[in-house]
DSSP file (Angstrom, degrees, kcal/mol; ACC not computed):
  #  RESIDUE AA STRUCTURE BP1 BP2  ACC     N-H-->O    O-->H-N    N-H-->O    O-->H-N    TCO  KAPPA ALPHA  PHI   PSI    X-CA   Y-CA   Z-CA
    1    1 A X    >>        0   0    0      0, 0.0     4,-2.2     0, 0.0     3,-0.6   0.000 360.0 360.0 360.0 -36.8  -27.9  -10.7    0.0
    2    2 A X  H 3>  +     0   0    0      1,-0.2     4,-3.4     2,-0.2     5,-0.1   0.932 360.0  47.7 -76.7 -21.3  -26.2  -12.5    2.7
    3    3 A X  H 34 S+     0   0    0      2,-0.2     4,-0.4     1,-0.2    -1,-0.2   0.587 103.0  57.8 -73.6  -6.7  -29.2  -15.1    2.4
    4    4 A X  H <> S+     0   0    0     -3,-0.6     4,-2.7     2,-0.1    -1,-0.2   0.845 111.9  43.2 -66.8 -49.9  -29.1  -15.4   -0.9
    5    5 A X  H >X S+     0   0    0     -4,-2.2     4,-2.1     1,-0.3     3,-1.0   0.981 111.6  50.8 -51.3 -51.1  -25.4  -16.5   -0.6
    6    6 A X  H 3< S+     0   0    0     -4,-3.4     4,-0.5     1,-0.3    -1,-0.3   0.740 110.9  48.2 -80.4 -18.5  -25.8  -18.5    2.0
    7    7 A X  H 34 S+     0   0    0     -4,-0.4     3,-0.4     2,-0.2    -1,-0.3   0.815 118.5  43.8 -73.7 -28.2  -28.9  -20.5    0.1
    8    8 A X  H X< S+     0   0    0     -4,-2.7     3,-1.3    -3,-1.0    -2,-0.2   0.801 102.7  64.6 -77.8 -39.7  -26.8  -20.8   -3.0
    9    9 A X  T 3< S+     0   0    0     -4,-2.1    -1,-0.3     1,-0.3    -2,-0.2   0.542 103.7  48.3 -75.3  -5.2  -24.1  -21.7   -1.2
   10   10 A X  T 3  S+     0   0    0     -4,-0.5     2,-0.4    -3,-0.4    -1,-0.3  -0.385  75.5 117.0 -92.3  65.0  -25.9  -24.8   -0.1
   11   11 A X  S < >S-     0   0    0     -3,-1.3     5,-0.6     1,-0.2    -3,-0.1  -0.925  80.8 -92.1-107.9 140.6  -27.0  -25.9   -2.8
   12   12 A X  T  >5 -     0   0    0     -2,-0.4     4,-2.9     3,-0.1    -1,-0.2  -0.007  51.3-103.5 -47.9 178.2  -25.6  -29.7   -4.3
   13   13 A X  H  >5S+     0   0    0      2,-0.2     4,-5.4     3,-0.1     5,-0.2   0.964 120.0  59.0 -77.1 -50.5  -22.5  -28.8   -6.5
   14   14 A X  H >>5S+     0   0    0      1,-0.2     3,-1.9     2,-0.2     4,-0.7   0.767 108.5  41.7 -19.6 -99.0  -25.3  -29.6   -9.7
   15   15 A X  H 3>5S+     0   0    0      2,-0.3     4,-2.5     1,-0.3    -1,-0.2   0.471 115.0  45.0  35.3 -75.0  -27.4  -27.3   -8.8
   16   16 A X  H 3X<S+     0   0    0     -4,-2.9     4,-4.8    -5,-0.6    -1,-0.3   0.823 115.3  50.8 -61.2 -28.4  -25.0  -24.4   -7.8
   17   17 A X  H <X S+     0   0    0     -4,-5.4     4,-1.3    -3,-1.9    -2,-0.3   0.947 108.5  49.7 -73.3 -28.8  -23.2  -25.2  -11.1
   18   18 A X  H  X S+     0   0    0     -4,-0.7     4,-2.2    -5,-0.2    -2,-0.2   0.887 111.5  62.9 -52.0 -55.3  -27.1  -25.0  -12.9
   19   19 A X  H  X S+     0   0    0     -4,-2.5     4,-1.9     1,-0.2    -2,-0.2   0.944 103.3  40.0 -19.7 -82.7  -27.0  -21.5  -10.7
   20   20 A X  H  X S+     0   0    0     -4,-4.8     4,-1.5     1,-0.2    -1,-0.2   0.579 105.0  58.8 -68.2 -18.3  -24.2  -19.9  -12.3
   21   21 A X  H  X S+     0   0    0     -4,-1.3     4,-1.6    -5,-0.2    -1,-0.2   0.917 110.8  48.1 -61.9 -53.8  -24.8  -20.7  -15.7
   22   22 A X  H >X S+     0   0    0     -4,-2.2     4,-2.3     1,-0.2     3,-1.9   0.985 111.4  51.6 -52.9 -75.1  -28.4  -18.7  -15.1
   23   23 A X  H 3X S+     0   0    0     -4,-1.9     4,-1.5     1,-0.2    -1,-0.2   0.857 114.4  42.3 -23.6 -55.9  -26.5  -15.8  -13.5
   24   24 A X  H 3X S+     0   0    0     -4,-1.5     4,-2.5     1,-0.3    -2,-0.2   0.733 111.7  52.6 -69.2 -23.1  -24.1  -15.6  -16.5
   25   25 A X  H <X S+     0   0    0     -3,-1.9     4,-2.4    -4,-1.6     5,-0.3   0.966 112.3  48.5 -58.2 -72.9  -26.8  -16.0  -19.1
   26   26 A X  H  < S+     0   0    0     -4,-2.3    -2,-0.2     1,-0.4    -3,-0.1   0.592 105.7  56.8 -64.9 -19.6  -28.7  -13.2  -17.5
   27   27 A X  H >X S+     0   0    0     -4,-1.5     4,-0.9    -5,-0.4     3,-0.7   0.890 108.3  45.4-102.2 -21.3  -25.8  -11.4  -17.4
   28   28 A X  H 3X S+     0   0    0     -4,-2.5     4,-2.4    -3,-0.2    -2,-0.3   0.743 107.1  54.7  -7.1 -56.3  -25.5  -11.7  -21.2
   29   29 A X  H 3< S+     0   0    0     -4,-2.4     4,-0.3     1,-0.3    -1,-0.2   0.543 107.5  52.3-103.3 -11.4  -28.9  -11.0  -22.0
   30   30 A X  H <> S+     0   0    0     -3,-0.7     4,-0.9    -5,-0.3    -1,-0.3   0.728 110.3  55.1 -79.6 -35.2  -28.3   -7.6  -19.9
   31   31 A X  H  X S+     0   0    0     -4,-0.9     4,-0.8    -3,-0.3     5,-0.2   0.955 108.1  43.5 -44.2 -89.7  -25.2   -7.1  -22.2
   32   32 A X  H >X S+     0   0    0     -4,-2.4     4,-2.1     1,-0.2     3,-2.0   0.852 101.9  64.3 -38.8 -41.1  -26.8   -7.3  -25.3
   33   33 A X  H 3> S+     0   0    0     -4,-0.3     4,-3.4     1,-0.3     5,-0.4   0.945 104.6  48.6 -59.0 -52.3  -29.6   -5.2  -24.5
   34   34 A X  H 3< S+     0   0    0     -4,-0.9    -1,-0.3     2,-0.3    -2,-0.2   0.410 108.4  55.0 -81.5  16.6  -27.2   -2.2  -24.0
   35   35 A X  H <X S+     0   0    0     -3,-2.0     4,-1.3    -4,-0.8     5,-0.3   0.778 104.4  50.9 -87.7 -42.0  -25.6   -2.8  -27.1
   36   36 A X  H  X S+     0   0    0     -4,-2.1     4,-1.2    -5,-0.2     3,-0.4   0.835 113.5  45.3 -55.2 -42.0  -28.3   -2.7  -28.7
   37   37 A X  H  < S+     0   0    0     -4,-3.4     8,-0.2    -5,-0.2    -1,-0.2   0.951 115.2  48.1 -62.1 -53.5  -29.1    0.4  -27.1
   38   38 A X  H  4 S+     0   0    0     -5,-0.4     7,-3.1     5,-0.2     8,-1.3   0.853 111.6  43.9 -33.6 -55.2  -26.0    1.7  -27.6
   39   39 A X  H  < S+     0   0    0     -4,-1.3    -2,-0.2    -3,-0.4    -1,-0.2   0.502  96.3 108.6 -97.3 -22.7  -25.4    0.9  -31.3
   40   40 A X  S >< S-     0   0    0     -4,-1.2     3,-3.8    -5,-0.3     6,-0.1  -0.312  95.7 -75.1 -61.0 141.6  -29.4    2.3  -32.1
   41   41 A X  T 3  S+     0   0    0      1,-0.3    -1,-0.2     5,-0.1     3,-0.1  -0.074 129.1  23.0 -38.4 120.5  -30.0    5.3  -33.8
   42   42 A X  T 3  S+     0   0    0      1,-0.4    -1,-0.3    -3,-0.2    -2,-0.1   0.047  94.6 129.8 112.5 -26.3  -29.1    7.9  -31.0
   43   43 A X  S X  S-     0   0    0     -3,-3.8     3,-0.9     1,-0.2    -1,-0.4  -0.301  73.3-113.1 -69.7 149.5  -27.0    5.6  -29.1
   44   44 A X  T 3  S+     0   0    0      1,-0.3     3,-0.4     2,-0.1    -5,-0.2   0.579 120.3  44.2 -17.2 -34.7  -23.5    6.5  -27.9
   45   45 A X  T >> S+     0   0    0     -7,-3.1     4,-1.7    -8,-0.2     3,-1.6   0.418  89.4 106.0-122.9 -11.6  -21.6    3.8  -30.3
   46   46 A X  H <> S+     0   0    0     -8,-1.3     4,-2.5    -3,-0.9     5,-0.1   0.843  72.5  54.4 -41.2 -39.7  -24.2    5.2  -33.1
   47   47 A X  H 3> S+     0   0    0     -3,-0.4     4,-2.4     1,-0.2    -1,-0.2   0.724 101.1  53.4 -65.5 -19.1  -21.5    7.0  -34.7
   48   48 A X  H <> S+     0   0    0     -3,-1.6     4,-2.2     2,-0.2    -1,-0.2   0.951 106.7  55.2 -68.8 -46.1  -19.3    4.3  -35.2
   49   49 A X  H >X S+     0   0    0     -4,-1.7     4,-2.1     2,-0.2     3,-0.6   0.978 107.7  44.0 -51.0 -67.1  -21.9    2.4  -36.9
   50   50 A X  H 3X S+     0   0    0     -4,-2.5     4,-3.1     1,-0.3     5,-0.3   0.978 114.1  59.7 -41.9 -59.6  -23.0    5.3  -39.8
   51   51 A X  H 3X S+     0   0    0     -4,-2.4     4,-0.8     1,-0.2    -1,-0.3   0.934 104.8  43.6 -40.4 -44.4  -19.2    5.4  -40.0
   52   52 A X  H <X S+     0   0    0     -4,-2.2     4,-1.7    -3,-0.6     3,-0.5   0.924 113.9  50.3 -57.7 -55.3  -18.8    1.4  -40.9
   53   53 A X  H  X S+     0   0    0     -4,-2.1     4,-2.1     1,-0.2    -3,-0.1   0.759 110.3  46.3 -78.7 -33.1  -21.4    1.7  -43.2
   54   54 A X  H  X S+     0   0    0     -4,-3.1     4,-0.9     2,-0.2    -1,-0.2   0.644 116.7  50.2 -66.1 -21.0  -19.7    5.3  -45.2
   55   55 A X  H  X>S+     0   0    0     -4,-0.8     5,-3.0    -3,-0.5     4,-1.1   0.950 116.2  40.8 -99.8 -53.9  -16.2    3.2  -45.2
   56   56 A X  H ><5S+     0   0    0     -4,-1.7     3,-6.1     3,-0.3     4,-0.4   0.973 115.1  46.7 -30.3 -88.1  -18.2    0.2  -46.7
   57   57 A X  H 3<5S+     0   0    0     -4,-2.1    -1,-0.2     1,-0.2    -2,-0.2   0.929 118.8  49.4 -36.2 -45.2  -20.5    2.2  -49.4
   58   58 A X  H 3<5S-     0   0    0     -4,-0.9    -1,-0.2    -5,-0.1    -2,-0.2   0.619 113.3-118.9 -79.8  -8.8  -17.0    3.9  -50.2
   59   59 A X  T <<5S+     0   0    0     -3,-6.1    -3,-0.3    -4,-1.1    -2,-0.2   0.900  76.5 129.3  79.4  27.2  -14.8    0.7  -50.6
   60   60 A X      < +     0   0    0     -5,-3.0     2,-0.3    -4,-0.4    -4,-0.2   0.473  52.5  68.4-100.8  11.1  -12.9    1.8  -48.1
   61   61 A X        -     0   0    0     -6,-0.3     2,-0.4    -5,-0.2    -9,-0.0  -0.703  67.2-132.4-127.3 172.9  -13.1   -1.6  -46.2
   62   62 A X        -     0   0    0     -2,-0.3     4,-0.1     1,-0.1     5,-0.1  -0.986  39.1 -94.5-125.4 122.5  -11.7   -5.4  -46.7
   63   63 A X        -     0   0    0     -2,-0.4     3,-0.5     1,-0.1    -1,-0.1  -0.059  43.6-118.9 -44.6 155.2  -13.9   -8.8  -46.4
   64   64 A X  S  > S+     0   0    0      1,-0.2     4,-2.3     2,-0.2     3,-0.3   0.729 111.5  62.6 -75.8 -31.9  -13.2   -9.9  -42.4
   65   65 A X  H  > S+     0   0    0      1,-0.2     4,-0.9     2,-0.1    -1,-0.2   0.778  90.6  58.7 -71.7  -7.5  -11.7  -13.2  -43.9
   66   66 A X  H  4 S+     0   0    0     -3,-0.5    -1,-0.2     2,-0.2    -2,-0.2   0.319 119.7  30.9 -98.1   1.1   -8.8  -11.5  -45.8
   67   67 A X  H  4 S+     0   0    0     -3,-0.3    -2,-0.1    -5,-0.1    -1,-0.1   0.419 124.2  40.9-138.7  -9.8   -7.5   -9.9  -42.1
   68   68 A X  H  < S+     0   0    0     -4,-2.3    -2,-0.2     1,-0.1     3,-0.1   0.726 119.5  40.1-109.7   9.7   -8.4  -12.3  -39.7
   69   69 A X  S  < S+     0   0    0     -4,-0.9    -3,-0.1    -5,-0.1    -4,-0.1   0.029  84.3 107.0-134.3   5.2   -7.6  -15.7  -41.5
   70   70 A X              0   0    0      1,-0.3    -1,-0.1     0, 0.0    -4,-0.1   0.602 360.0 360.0 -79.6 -10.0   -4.0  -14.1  -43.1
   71   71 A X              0   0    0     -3,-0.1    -1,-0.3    -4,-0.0    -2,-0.1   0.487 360.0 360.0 -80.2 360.0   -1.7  -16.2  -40.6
């Protein structure tokens, strides 16, 4: 690890900035993937979903512009 730093850390300011963008991407694309896993039939957050979708089917919900756009 500490040669990782220490290559990154010389790298031109481009370059490093080119870096961290990758890291952060990559940590995105690690994100999503466990949401999706998460939110999939079986997943942890699964219930929430099937919930969303009973409040919906049941009229129990409001378009997303009418509560975030109300200011």
């Amino acid at each position: 690890m500490e040669a990782i730093k220490e290559a990154i850390a010389g790298l031109p300011e481009g370059e490093r900035h080119s870096q961290a963008l990758w890291l952060k991407e990559l940590g995105y694309d690690e994100w999503d993937k466990e949401m999706v896993k998460d939110f999939s039939q079986g997943g942890r957050g699964h219930h929430l979903v099937e919930r969303v979708k009973r409040d919906i089917a049941e009229g129990n919900s409001r378009p997303m512009d009418s509560v975030i756009f109300q200011f």
